[in-house]
ZATORDREN-699972 format. One line per field, with one value per residue (C-alpha): residue in one letter; x, y, z. Coordinates in nm, 4 decimals, padded with zeros to 6 digits. Layout:
ZATORDREN-699972
residu	(A; ...)
x	(X; ...)
y	(Y; ...)
z	(Z; ...)
***
This chain:
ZATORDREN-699972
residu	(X; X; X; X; X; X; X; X; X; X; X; X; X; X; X; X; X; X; X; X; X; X; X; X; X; X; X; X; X; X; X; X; X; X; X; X; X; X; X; X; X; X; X; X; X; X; X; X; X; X; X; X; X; X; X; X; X; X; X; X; X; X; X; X; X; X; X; X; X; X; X; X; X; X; X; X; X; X; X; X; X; X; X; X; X; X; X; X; X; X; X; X; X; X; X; X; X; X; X; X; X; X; X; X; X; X; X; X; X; X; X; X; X; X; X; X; X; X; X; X; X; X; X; X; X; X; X; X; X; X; X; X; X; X; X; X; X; X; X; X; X; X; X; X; X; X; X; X; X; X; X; X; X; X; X; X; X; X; X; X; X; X; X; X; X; X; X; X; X; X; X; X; X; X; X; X; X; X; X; X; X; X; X; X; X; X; X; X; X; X; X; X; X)
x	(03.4582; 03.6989; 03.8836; 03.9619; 04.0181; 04.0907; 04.1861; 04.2694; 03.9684; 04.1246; 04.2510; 04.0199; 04.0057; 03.6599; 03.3242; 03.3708; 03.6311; 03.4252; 03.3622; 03.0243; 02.9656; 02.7039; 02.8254; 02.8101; 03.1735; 03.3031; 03.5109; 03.8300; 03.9432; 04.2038; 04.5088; 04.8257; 05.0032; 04.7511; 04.7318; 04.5061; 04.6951; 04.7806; 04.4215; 04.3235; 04.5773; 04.4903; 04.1513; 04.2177; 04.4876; 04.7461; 05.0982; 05.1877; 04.8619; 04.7886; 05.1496; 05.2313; 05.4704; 05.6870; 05.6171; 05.3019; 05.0633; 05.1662; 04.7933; 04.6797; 04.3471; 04.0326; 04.1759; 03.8776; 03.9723; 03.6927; 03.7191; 03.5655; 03.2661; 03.0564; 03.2633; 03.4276; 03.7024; 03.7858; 04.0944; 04.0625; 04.3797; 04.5023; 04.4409; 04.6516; 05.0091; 05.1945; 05.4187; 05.1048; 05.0332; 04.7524; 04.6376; 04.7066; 04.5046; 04.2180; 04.2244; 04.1959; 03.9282; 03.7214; 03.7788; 03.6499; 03.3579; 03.2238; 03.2594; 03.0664; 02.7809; 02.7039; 02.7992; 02.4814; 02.6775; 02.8616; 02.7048; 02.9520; 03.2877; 03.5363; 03.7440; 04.0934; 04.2482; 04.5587; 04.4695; 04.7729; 04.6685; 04.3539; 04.1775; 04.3504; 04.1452; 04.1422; 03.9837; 03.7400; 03.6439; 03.5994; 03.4228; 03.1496; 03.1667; 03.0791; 02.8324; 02.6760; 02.5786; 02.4240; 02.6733; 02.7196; 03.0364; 03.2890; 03.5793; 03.8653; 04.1347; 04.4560; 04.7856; 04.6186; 04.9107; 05.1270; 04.8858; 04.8898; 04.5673; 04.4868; 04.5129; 04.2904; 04.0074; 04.0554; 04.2057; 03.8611; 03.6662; 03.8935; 03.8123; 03.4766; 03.4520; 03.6873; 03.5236; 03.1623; 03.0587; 02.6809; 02.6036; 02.4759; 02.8197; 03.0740; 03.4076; 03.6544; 04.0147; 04.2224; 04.5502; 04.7406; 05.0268; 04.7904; 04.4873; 04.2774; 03.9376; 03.9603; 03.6314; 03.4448; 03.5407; 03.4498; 03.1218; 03.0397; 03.0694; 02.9235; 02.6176; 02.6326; 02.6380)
y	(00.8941; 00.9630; 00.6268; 00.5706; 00.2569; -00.0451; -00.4299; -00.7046; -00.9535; -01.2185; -01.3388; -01.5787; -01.8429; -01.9976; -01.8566; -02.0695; -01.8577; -01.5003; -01.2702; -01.3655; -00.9907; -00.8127; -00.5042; -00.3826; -00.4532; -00.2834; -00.5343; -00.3428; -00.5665; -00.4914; -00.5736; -00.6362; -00.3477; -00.1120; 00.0695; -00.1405; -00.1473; 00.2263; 00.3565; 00.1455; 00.2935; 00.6784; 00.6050; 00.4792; 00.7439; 00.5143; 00.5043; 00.1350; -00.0634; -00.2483; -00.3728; -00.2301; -00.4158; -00.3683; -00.7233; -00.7642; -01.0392; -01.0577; -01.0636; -01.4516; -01.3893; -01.2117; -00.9830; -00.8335; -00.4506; -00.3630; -00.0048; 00.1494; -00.0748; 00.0604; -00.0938; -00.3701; -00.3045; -00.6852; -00.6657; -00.9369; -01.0973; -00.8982; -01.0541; -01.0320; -01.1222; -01.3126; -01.5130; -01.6781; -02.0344; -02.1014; -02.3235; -02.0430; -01.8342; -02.0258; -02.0390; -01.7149; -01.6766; -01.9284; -01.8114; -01.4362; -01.5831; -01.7500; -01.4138; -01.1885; -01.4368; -01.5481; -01.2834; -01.1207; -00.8279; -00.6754; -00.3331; -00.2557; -00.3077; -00.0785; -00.1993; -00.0074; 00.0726; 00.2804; 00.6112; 00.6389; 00.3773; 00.1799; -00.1026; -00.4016; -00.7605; -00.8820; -00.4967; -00.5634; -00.9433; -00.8298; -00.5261; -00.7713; -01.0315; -00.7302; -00.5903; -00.9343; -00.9910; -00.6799; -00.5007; -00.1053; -00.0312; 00.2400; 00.2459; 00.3994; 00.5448; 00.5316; 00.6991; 01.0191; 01.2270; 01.1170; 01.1986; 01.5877; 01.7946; 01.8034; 01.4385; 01.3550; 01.4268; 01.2198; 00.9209; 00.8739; 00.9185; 00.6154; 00.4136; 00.4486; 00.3579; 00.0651; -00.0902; 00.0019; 00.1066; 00.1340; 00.4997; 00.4172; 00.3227; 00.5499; 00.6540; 00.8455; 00.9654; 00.9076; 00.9770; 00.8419; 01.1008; 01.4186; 01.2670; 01.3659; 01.1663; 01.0508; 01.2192; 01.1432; 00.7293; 00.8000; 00.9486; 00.6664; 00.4201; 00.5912; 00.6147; 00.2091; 00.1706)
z	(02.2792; 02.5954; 02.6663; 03.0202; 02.9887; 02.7280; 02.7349; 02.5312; 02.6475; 02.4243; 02.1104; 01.9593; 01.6676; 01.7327; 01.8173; 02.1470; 02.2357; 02.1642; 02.4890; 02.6559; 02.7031; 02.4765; 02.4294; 02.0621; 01.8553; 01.5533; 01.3643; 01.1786; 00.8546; 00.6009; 00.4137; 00.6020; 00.6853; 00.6018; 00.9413; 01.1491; 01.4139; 01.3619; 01.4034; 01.6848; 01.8725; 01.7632; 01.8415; 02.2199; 02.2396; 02.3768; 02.1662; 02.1672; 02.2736; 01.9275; 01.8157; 01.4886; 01.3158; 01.0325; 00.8854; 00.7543; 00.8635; 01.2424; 01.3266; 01.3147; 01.5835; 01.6221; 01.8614; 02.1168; 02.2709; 02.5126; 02.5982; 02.8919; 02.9355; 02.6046; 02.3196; 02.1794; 01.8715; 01.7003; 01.4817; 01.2627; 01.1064; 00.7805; 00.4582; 00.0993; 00.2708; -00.0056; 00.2649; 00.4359; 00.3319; 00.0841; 00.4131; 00.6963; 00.4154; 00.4016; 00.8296; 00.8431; 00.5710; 00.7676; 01.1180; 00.9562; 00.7880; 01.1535; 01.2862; 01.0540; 00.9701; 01.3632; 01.6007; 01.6911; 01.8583; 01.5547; 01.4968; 01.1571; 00.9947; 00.9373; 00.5808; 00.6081; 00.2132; 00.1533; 00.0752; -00.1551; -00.4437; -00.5550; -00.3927; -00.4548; -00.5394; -00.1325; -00.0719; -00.3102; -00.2178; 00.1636; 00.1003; -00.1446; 00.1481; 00.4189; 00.1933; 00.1383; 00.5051; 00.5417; 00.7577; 00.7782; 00.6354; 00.6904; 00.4471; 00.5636; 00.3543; 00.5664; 00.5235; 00.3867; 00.5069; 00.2254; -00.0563; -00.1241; -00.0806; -00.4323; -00.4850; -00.1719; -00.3156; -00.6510; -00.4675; -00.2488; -00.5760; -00.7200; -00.4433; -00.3981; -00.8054; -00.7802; -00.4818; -00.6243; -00.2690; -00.2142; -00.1751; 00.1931; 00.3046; 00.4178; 00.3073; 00.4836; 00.4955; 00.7389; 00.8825; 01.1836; 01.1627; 01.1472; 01.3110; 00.9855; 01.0076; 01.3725; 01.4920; 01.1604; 01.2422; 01.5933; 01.5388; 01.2921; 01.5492; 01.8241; 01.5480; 01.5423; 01.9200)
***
């Protein structure tokens, strides 16, 4: 997809707050500072739109990108950041849950992992909690430029096994620095649009 143009519609804690539009969204969920932000911004082809940030956790919203008039990304916050309260934690856990189980326009979810080591316990519990409600997943292994060619291979096989992914959902490698995987995550959501 050529993106002419993208915006933040809004940054949401409630479904009350959600865009009224209905165009399909692909929701993007993973750790903190696993490259969220990082993709999103390969994908649109713009250097600095999502703010990356060097300390973990800075996203605290359902963020809503439209981009040209076909496509809504939602970054949801990032979850497994030691220095969030149990509270904040638990906020964000419920503010993700209203999302996925009631929003009638969310086509899949992307679940971002780093490439470089296994699924941790949060990867795990969101890809179960995605997987329970029936949602197409892609898993994307970021950071795939700093694992060498003849690990790549073994470290998608690990996380595949670790997260017990369903053979009808999607893994893929991915790189921000070398653009590695960028048309196979594009194609997957045009597929879901």
């Amino acid at each position: 997809m050529h993106v002419q143009d993208i915006k933040l519609l809004i940054s949401a804690v409630a479904p009350e707050q959600y865009p009224v539009n209905q165009l399909p969204e692909i929701a993007l969920a993973g750790r903190s500072n696993v490259g969220k932000s990082s993709l999103i911004n390969r994908l649109v082809q713009r250097k600095n739109f999502a703010r990356t940030s060097s300390q973990p956790g800075k996203t605290q919203t359902l963020n809503f990108y439209q981009l040209n008039q076909d496509l809504t990304l939602v970054d949801v916050p990032g979850y497994g950041y030691a220095k969030v309260s149990k509270k904040q934690r638990e906020q964000f856990g419920q503010m993700c849950e209203a999302y996925f189980t009631s929003r009638k326009q969310l086509r899949g979810v992307v679940i971002l992992v780093d490439g470089r080591h296994d699924p941790t316990d949060d990867d795990q519990t969101m890809y179960e909690f995605v997987h329970y409600y029936h949602h197409p997943i892609l898993v994307v292994a970021t950071k795939m430029d700093k694992v060498t060619r003849n690990h790549q291979a073994g470290n998608l096989q690990r996380i595949r096994k670790v997260l017990q992914m369903d053979p009808a959902d999607d893994l893929q490698a991915f790189s921000a620095v070398s653009d590695l995987g960028k048309a196979e995550v594009w194609q997957w959501i045009a597929d879901k649009m």
